[in-house]
C-alpha positions as a LaTeX table, in Angstrom:
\begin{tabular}{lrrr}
\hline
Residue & $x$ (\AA) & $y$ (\AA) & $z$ (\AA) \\
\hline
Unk1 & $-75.06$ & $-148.43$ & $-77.69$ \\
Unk2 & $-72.69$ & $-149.93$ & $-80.24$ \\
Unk3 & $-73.00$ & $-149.79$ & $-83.80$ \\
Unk4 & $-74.67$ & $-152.97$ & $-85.33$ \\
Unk5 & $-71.38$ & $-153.44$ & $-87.25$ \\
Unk6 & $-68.67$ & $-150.91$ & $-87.15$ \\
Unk7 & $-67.84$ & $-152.62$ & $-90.86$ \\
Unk8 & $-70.85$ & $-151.53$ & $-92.71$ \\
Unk9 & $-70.89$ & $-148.64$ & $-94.73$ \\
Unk10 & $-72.95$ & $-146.33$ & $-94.03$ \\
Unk11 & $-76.54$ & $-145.96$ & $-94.92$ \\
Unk12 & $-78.85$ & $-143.60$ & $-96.48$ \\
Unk13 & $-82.01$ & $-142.38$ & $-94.91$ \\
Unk14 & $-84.02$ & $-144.34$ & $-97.36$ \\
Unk15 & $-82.48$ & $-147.75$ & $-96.67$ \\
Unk16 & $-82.87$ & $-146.93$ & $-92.84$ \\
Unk17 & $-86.67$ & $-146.71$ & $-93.53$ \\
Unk18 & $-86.77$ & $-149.27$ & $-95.88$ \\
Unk19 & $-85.03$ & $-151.34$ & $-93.42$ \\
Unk20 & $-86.74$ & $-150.24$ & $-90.02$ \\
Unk21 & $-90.18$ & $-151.57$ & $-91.79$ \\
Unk22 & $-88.40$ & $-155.25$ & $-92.76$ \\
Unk23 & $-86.84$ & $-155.42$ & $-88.82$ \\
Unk24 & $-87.84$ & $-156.89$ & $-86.18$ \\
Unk25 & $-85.78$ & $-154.98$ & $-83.55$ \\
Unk26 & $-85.83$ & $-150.99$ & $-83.28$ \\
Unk27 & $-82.55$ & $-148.98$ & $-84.73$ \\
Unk28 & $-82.08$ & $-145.16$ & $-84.24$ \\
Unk29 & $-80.12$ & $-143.90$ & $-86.78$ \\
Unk30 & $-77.84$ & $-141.03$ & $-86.53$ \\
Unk31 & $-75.62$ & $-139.84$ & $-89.98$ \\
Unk32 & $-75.74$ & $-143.10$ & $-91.20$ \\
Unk33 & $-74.92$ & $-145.57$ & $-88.44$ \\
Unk34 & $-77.99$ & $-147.60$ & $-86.76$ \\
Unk35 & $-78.13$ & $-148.61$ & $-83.05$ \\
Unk36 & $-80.41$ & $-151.28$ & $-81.77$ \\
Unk37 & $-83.00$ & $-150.50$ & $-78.87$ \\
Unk38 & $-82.78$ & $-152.53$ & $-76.12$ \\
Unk39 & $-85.84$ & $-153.64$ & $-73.73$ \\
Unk40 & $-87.30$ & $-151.47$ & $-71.26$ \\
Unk41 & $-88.23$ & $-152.76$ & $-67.70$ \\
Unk42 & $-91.83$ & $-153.38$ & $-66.25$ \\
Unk43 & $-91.66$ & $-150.03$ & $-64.43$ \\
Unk44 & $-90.29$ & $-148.31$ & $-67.05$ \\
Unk45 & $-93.57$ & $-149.73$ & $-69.43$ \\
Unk46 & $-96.29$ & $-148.67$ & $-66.72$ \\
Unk47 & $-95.01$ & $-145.40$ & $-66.64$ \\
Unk48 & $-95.18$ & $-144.87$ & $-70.15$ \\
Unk49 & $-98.61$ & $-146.36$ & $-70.29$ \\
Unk50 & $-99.80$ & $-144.02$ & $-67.14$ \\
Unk51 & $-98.51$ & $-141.06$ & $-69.09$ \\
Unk52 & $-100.60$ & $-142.52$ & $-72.30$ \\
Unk53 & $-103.38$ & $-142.86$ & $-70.49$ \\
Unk54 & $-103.28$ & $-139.75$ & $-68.90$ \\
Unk55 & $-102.87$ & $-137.37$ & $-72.13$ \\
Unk56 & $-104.37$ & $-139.43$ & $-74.47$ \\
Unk57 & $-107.71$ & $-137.74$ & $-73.78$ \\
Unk58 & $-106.59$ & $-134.64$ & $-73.83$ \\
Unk59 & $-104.21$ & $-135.26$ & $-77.03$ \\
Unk60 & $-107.19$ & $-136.15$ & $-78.37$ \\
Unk61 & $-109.87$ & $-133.31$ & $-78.00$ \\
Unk62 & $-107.11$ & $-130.94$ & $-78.81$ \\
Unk63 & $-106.77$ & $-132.46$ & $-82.00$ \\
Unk64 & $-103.13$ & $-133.75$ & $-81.87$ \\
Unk65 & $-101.33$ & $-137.28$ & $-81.56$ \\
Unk66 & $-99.57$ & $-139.22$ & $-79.02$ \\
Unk67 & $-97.53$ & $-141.89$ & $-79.82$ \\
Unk68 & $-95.96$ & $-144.35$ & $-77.78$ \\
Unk69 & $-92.55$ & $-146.40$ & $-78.35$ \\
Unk70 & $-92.72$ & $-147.01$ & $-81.93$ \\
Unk71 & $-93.13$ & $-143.87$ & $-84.08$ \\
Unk72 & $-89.92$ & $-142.31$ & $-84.96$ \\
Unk73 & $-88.80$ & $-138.61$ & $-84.38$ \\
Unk74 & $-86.65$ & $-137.40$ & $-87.41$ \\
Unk75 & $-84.30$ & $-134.34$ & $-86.68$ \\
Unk76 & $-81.58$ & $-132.65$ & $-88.47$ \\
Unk77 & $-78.33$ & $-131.71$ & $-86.12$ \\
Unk78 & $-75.64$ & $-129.71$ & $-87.70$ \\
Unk79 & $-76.57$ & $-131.54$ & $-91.30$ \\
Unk80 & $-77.00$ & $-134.77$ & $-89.53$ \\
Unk81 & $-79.77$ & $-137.29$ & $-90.00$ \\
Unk82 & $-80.92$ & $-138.33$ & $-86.88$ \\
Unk83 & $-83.81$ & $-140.99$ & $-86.26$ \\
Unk84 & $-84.90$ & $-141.22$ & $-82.34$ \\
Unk85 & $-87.42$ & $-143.65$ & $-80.87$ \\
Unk86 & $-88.48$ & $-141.83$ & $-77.73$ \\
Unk87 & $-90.94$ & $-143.43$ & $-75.38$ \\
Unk88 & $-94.09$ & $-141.26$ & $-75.78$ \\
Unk89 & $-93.74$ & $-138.15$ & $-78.37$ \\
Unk90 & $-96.73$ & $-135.14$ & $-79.03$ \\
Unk91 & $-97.23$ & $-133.91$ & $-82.13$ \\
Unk92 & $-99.96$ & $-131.00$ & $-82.83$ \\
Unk93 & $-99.40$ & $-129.85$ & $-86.26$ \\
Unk94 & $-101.45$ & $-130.94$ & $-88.82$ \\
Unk95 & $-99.10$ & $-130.89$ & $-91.57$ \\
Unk96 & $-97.15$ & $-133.17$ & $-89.23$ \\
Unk97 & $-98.39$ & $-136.56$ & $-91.19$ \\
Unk98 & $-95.30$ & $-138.47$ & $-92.42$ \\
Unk99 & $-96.31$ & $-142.07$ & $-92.06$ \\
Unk100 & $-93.51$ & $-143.64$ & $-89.92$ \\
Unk101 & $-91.98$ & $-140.35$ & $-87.95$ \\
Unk102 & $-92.68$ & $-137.02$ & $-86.73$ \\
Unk103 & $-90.39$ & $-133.74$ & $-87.70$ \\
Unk104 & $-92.92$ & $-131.43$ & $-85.49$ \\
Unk105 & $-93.31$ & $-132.66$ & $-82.04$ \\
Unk106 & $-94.02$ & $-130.48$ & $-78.63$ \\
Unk107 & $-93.41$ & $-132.57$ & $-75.92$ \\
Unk108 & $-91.13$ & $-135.05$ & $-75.83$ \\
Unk109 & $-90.70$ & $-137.67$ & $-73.10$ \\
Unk110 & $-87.79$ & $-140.25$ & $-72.18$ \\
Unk111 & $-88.24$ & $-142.72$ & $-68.89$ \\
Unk112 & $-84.65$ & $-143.12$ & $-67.32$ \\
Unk113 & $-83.17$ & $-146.63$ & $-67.72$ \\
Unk114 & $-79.36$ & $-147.57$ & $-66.62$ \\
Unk115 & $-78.38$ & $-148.04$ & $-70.32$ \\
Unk116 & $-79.63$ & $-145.03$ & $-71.99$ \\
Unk117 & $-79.61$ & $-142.20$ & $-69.30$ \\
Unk118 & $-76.34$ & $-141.00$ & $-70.11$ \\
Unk119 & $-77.97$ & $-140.52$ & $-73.91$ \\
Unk120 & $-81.13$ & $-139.13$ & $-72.92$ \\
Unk121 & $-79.70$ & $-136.40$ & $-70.53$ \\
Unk122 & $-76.83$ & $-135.38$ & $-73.01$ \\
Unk123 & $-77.05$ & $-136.36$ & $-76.58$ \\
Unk124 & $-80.73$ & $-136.43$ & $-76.85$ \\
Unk125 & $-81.70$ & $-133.72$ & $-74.99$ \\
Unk126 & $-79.02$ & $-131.49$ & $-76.92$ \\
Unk127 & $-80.89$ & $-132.80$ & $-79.99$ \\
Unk128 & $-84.38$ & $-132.18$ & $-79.31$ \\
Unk129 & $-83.56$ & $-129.18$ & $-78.33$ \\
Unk130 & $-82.84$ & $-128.11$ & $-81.69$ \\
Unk131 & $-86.54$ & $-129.19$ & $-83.08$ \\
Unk132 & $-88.28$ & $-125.57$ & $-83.49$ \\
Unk133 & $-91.79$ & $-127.30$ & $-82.39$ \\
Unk134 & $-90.55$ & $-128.54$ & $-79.35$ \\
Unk135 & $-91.99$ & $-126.68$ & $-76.02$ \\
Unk136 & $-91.36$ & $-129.64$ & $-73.51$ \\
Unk137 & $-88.65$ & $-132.50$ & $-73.06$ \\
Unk138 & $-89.59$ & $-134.62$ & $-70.32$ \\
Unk139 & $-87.13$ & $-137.17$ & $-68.51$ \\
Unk140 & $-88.72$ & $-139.57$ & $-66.64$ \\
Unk141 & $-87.28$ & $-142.14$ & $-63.56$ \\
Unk142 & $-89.09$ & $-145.29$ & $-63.18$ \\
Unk143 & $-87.26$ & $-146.07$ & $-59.74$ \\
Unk144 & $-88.06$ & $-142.95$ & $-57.48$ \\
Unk145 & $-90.74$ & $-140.74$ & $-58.09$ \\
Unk146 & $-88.73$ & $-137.43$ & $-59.82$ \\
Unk147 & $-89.30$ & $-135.84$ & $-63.27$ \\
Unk148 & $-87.37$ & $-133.52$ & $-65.03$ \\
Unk149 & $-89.59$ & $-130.77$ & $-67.31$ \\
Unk150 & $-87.10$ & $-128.87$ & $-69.49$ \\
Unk151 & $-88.73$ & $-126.06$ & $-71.11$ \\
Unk152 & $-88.01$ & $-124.60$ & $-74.11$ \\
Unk153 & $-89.64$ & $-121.07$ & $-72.21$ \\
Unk154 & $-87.20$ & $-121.69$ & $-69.51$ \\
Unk155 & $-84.55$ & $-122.10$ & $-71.93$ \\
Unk156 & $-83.99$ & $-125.84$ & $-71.25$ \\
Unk157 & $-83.24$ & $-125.41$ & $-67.97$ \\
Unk158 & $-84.91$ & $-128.07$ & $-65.82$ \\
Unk159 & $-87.78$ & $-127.99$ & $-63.23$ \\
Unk160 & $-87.78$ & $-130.96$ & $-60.96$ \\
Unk161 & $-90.78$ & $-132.27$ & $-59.94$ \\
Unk162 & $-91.03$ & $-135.24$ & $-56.63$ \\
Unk163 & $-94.38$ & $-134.45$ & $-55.53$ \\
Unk164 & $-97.69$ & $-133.18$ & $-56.69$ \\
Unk165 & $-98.21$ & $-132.04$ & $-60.15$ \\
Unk166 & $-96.33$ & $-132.02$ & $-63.25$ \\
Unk167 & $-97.84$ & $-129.08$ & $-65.87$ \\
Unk168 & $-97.27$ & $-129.64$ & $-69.19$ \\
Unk169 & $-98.13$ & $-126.37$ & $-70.92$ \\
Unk170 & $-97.93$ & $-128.45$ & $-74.43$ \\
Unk171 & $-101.04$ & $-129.81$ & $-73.51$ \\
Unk172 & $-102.51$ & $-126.89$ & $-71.07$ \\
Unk173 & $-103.05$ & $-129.68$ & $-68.22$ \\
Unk174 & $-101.64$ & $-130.83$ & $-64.95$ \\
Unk175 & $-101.10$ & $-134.34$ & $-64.94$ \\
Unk176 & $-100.29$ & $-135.92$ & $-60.77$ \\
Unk177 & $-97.06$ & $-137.16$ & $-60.27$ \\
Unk178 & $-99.02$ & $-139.87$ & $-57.70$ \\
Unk179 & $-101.39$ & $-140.74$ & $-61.43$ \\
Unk180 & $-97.62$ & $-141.64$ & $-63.16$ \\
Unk181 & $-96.12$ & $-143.66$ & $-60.86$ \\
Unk182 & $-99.81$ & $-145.06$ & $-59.19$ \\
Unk183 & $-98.64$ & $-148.48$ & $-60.94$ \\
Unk184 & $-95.61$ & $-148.64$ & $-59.33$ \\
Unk185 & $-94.35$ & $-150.04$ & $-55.75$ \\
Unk186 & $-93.77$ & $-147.46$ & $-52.98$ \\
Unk187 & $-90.74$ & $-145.58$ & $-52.71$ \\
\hline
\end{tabular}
């Protein structure tokens, strides 16, 4: 994704957040630059709402929070400011209450999509990586039924799931791979 204008300076944190609140479109910042989101697809929305659905509950009763699409992880790469907007992100620390983002999360999901895949598998993956909290980075593809669990206990070295059960120890449940894609056409 391109900067919005390779002309502007550029800009601090604070005018990120100041700005993100004003905008109508979704940036991620990283060291200053800002990158409009683009759109995701039907599948790639029903999957994140199966997933919401699915460990919402349990979010819940184990007193954390699950956020889809809109709240921001912040991060810190090699004295970078980095600003993600992953599609669903876990956070179970209490002190973990900035307003607008999350610096604490423990599982971290990305669905696949043709125009950010390359990102999600490489840059962002590197990144999260880095987050201390961070037990679980999940990468998701809406057109064939196969998940990715990278594990911070496996030291980030994927498990791929394409049938039965995907466990996600953040949350000490199993959730059906069938349950995540049940919204979804047939392979």
């Amino acid at each position: 994704m391109p900067p919005l204008d390779p002309e502007t300076p550029s800009l601090t944190v604070e005018q990120y957040l100041e700005g993100e609140l004003a905008s109508e479109v979704r940036h991620e910042y990283i060291d200053g630059q800002v990158y409009a989101m683009v759109g995701a697809s039907r599948a790639h929305a029903r999957i994140v709402t199966s997933l919401s659905l699915s460990l919402g509950p349990r979010a819940r009763d184990r007193g954390c929070d699950l956020f889809l699409n809109d709240m921001k992880v912040r991060l810190e790469v090699r004295g970078q400011d980095i600003f993600y907007y992953p599609d669903l992100v876990l956070t179970c620390d209490p002190a973990d209450d900035e307003e607008y983002f999350v610096t604490a999360p423990c599982l971290i999901v990305e669905v696949l999509s043709p125009g950010t895949e390359r990102i999600d598998r490489r840059e962002k993956r590197f990144a999260y990586t880095t987050i201390d909290s961070l037990r679980e980075y999940l990468l998701v593809d809406p057109d064939r039924r196969h998940v990715e669990i990278h594990r911070r206990r496996d030291d980030w070295h994927p498990e791929v799931v394409t049938e039965g059960r995907i466990r996600l120890e953040s949350l000490a449940m199993d959730v059906p791979l069938e349950t995540l894609y049940e919204d979804l056409p047939a392979d």
